[in-house]
C-alpha positions as CSV (number, residue, x, y, z in Angstrom):
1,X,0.5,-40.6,0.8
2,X,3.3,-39.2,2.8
3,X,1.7,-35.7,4.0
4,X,-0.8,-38.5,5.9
5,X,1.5,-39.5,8.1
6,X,2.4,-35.6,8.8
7,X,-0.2,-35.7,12.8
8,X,-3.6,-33.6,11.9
9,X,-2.6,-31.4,15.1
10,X,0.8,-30.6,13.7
11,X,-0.5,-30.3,9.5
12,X,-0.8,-26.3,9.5
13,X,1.8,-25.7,12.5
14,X,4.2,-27.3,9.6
15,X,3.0,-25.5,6.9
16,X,4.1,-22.2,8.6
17,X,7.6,-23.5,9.4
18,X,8.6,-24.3,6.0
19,X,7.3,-21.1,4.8
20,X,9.3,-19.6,7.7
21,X,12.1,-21.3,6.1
22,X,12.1,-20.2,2.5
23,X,10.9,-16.6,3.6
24,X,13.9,-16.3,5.9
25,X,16.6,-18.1,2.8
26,X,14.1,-15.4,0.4
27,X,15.1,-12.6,2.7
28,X,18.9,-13.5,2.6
29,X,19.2,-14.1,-1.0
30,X,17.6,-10.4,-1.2
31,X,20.1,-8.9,1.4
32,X,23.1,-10.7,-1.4
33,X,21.6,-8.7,-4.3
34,X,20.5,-11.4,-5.7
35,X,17.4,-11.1,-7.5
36,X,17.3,-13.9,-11.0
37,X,15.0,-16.5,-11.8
38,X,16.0,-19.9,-10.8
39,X,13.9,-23.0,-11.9
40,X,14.2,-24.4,-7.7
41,X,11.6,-21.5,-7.6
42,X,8.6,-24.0,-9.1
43,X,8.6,-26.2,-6.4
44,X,6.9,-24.2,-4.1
45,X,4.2,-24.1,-6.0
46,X,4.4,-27.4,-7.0
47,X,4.7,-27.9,-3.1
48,X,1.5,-26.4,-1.9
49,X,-0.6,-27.9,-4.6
50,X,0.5,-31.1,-3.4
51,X,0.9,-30.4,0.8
52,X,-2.7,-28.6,0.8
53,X,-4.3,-30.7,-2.0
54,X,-2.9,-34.2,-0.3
55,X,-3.6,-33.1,3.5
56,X,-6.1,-36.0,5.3
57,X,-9.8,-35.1,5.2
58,X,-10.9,-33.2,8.6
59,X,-13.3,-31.0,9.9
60,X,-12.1,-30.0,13.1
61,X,-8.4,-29.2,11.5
62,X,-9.7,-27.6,8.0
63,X,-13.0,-26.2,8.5
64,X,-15.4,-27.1,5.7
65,X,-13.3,-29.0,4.2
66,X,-15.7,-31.8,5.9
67,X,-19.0,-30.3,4.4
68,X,-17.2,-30.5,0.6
69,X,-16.5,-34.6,1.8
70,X,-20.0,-35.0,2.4
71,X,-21.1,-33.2,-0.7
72,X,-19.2,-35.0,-2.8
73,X,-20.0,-38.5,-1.0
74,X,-23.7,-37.2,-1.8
75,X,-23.3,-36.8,-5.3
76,X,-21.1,-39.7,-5.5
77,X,-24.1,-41.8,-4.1
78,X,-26.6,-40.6,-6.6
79,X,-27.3,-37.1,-6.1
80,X,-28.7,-34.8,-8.2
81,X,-27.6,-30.8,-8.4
82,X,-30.6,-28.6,-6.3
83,X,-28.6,-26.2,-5.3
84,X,-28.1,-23.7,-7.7
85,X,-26.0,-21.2,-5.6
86,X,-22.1,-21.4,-6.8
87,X,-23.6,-23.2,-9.9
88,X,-20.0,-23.6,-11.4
89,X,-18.2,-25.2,-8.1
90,X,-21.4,-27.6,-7.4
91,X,-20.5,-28.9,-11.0
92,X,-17.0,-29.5,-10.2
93,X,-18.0,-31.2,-7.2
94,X,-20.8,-33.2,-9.2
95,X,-18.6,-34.4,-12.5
96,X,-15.5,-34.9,-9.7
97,X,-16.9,-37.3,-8.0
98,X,-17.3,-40.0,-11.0
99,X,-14.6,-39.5,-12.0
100,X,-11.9,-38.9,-8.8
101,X,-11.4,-39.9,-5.4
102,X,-12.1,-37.5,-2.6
103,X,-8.7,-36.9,-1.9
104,X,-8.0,-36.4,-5.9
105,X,-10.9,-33.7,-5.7
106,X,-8.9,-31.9,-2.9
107,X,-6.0,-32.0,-5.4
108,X,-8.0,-30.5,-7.8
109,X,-9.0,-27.8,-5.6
110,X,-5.7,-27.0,-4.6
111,X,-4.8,-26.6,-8.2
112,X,-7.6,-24.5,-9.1
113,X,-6.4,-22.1,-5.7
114,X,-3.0,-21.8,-6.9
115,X,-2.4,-22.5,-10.5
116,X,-4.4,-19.1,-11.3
117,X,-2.1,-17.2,-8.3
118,X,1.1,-18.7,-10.5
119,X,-0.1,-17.5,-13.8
120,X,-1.1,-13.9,-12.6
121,X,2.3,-13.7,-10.9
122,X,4.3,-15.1,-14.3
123,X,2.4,-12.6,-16.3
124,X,3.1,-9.7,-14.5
125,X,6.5,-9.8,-13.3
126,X,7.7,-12.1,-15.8
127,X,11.5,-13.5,-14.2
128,X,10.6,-12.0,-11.0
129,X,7.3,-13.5,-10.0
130,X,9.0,-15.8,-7.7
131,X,9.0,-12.8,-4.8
132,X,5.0,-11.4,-5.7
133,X,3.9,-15.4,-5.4
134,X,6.0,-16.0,-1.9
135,X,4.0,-12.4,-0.5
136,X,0.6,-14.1,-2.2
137,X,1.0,-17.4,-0.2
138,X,2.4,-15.8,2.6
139,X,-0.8,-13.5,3.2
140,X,-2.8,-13.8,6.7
141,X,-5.8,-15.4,5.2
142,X,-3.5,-17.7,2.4
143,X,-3.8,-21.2,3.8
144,X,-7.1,-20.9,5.3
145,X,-9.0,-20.2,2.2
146,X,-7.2,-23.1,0.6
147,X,-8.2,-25.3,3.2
148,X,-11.2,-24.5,4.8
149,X,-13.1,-21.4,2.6
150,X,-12.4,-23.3,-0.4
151,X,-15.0,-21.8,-3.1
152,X,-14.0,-19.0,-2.1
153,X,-10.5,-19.1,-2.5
154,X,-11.0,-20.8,-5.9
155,X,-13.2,-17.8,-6.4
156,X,-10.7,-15.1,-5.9
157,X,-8.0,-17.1,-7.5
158,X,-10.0,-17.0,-10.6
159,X,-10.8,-13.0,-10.3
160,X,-7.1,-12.2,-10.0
161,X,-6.6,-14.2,-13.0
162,X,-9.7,-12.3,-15.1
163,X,-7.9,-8.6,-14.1
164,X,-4.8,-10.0,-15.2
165,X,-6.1,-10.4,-19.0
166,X,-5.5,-8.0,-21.4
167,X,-8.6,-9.1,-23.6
168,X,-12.1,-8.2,-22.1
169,X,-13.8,-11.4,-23.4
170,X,-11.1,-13.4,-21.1
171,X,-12.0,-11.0,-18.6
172,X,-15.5,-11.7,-18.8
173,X,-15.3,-15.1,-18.7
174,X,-13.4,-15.6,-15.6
175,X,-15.0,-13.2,-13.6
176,X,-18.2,-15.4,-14.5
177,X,-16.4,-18.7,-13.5
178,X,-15.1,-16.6,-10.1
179,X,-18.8,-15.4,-9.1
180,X,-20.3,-18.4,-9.9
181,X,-17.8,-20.3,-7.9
182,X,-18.9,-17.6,-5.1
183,X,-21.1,-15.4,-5.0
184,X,-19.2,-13.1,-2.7
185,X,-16.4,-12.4,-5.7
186,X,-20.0,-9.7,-6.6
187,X,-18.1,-7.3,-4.5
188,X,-14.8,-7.3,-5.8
189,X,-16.8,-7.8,-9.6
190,X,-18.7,-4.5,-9.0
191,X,-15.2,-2.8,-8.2
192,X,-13.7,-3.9,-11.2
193,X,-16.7,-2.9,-13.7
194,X,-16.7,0.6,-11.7
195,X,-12.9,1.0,-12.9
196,X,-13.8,0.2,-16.5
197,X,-15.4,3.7,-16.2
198,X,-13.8,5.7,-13.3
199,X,-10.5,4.7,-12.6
200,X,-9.3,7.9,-10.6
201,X,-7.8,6.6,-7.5
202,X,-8.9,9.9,-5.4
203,X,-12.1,8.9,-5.5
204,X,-11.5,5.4,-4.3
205,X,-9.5,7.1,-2.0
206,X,-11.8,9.1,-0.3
207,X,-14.1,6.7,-0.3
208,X,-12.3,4.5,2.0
209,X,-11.3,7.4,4.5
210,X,-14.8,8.5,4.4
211,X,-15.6,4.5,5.5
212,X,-13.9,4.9,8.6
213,X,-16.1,7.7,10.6
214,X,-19.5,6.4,9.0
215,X,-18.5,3.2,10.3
216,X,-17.7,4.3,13.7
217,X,-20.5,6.8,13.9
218,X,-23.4,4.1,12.4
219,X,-23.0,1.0,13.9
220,X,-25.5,-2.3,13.2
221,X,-27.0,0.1,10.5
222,X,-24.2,-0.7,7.5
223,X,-25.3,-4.3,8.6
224,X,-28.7,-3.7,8.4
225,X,-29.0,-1.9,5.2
226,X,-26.7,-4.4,2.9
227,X,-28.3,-7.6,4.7
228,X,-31.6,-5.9,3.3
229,X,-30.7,-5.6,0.5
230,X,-29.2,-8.7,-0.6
231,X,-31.2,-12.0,-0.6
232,X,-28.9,-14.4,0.2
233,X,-28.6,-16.8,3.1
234,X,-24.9,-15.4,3.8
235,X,-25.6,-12.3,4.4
236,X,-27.2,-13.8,7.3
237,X,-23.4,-13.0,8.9
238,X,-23.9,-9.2,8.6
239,X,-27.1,-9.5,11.1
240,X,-26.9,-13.2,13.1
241,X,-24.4,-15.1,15.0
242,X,-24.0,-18.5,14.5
243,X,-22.9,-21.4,17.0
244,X,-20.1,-22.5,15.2
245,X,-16.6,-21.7,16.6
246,X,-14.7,-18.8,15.0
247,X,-11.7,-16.4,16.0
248,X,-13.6,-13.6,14.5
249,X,-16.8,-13.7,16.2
250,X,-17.6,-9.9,16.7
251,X,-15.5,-8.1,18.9
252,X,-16.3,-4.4,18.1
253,X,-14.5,-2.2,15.8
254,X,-11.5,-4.0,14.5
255,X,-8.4,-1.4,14.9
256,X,-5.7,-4.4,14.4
257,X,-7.6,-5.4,11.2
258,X,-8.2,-1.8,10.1
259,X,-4.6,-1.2,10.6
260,X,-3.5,-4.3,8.7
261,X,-5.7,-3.4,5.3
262,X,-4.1,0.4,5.7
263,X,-0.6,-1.3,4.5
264,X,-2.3,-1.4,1.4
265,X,-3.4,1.7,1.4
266,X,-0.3,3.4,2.4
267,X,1.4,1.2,-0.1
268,X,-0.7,2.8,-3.1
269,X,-0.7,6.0,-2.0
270,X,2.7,6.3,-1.6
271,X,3.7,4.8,-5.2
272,X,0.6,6.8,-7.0
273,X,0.4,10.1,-5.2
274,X,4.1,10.1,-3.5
275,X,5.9,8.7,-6.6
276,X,3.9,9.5,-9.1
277,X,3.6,5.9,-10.4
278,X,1.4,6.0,-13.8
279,X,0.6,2.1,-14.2
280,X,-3.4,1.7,-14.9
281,X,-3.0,-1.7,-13.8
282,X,-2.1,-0.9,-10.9
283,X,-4.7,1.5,-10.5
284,X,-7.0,-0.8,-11.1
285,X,-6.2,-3.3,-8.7
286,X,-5.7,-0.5,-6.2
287,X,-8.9,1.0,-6.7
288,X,-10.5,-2.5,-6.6
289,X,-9.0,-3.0,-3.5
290,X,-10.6,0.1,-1.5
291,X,-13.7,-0.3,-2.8
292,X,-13.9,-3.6,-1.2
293,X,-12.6,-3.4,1.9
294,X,-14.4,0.1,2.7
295,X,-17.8,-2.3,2.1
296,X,-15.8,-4.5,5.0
297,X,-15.0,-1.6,7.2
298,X,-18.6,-0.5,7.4
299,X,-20.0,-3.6,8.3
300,X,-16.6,-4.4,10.8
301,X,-17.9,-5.5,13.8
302,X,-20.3,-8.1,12.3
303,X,-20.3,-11.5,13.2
304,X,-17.0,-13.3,11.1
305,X,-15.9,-10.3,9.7
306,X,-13.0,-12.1,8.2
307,X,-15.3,-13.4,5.3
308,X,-16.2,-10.0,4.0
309,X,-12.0,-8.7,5.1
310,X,-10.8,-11.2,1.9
311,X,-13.2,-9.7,0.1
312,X,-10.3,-7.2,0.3
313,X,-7.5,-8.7,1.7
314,X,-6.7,-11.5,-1.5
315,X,-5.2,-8.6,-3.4
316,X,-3.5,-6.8,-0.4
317,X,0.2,-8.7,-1.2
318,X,0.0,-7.6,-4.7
319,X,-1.1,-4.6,-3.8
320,X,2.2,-3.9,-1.5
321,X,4.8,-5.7,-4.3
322,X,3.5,-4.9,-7.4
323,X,5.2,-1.6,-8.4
324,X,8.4,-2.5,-6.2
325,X,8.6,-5.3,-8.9
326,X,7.8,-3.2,-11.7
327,X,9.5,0.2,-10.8
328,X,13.0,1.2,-10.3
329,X,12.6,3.9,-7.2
330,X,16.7,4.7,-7.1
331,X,17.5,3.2,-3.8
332,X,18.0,-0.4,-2.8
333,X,15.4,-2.0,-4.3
334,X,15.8,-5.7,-3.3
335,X,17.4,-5.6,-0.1
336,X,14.2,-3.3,0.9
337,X,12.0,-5.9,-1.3
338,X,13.7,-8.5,1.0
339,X,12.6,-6.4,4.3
340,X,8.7,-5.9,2.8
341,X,8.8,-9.9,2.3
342,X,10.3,-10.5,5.7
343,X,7.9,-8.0,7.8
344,X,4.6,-8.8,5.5
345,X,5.3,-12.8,6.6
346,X,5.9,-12.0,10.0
347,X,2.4,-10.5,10.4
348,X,1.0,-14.1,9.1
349,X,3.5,-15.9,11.0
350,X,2.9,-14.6,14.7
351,X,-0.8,-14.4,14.3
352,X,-1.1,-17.8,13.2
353,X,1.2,-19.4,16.1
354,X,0.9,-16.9,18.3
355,X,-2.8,-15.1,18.8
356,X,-4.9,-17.8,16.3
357,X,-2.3,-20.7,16.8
């Protein structure tokens, strides 16, 4: 394969660049007015299913992706199915490997991470999804949940696309398949049921101010309290360190982080309470999004905070685009849409390279 001969070292470096590239051509076309559907669009999807699906197996360059080798070696040799955490991912793994290669199972997974991103975007923004799926892959947290969190990127790939039905047995079913791909997607699932009976964004709201001072005020005993009560072997994060290396070991309260998830929040407060924007889709996914990242800021200066921040942060894009694509505000709408895309990359961009790189 040709992305082989790409050096490991230089595989996600590259990644960045040519999403540099079409951000910055994205940005320009924007700044022109122009704002149609063009089939040239597909192939970035088509592009990272294939770059991140293809890349070489590694462990010190992608993370886990060396635990899911070995897994599916295991099974491949014989193995049975013991573990009956992520029941439905275990499976894939399981049937995958005899029938596929190890590389075609990366494929797969890659698929599975984006195909559901594409088909949320298509259905809500119709000609204009292009722009909501270049913020989506363009998020802080994109790439490395497609190559090293994988379950759980499958897993919140698959919750997007259960919100995004209309019919509640879809609904149903694919937030089944997301939990039970990981068990983490509980948080965001809890959200979502909450909304089928409260959806006033106030609330939500004040909920995720009111996280802020508790958090600051109560240290270790957020931790304490959900790792208490919740028998699982991950929440072992919330309480432990671990001897593995990470960029978000804890470091205290997180006021970059914090400050990064409030670009959500400005976002829907400003189209809901500034503008008055009566979408209860949008609502939804707004109200979702609080109540899951006010569960992160109250446990913030845990150990690898970043797994319980995309709890959050995997709707945060489409939380900044999705009324800017769906509303007409009466000003200039895509050369602004052309400056969100542009600033929202350039947060990804420079942390990457420059303070993760």
């Amino acid at each position: 394969m040709m992305f082989n001969l790409i050096p490991l070292e230089f595989y996600t470096l590259l990644y960045y660049q040519i999403l540099l590239v079409v951000t910055f051509f994205t940005f320009v076309g924007l700044q022109r007015g122009a704002f149609k559907y063009s089939d040239i669009q597909l192939l970035l999807p088509l592009f990272l299913i294939f770059y991140m699906g293809l890349r070489p197996v590694s462990g010190r360059y992608f993370g886990d992706m060396a635990t899911y080798s070995r897994m599916f070696i295991n099974y491949q040799q014989g193995a049975d199915v013991k573990n009956v955490k992520d029941i439905f991912f275990q499976y894939l793994v399981y049937y995958a490997s005899k029938m596929m290669t190890v590389q075609t199972f990366f494929l797969v997974c890659a698929a599975l991470y984006i195909v559901p991103l594409y088909l949320v975007c298509r259905k809500w923004f119709n000609s204009y999804w292009f722009y909501a799926f270049l913020m989506v892959v363009g998020s802080f947290s994109f790439w490395a949940y497609g190559t090293n969190g994988i379950r759980n990127g499958i897993a919140a790939s698959l919750f997007l696309l259960a919100i995004s039905r209309e019919k509640r047995v879809f609904q149903l079913l694919w937030l089944i398949a997301s939990v039970s791909f990981h068990k983490s997607m509980m948080l965001p699932a809890v959200g979502f049921l909450i909304t089928m009976f409260y959806n006033k964004p106030e609330g939500f709201f004040y909920l995720w101010l009111a996280a802020i001072p508790l958090s600051l005020l109560l240290p270790g005993f957020w931790d304490n309290m959900f790792a208490s009560w919740i028998d699982d072997e991950r929440i072992s994060y919330l309480t432990k360190g671990n001897i593995n290396n990470d960029n978000f070991r804890s470091v205290g309260f997180r006021w970059d982080f914090l400050l990064y998830s409030a670009t959500g929040v400005y976002a829907g407060w400003y189209y809901i309470f500034k503008k008055k924007l009566h979408d209860a889709l949008y609502t939804k996914l707004f109200n979702i999004f609080l109540f899951a990242n006010a569960f992160w800021i109250l446990v913030i200066r845990t150990n690898f905070s970043n797994r319980f921040a995309y709890l959050s942060w995997f709707m945060l894009a489409l939380v900044i685009v999705y009324p800017w694509l769906k509303k007409y505000f009466g000003i200039d709408q895509t050369k602004i849409l052309g400056w969100i895309t542009l600033v929202y990359f350039m947060f990804t961009y420079l942390m990457n390279m420059l303070v993760y790189g």
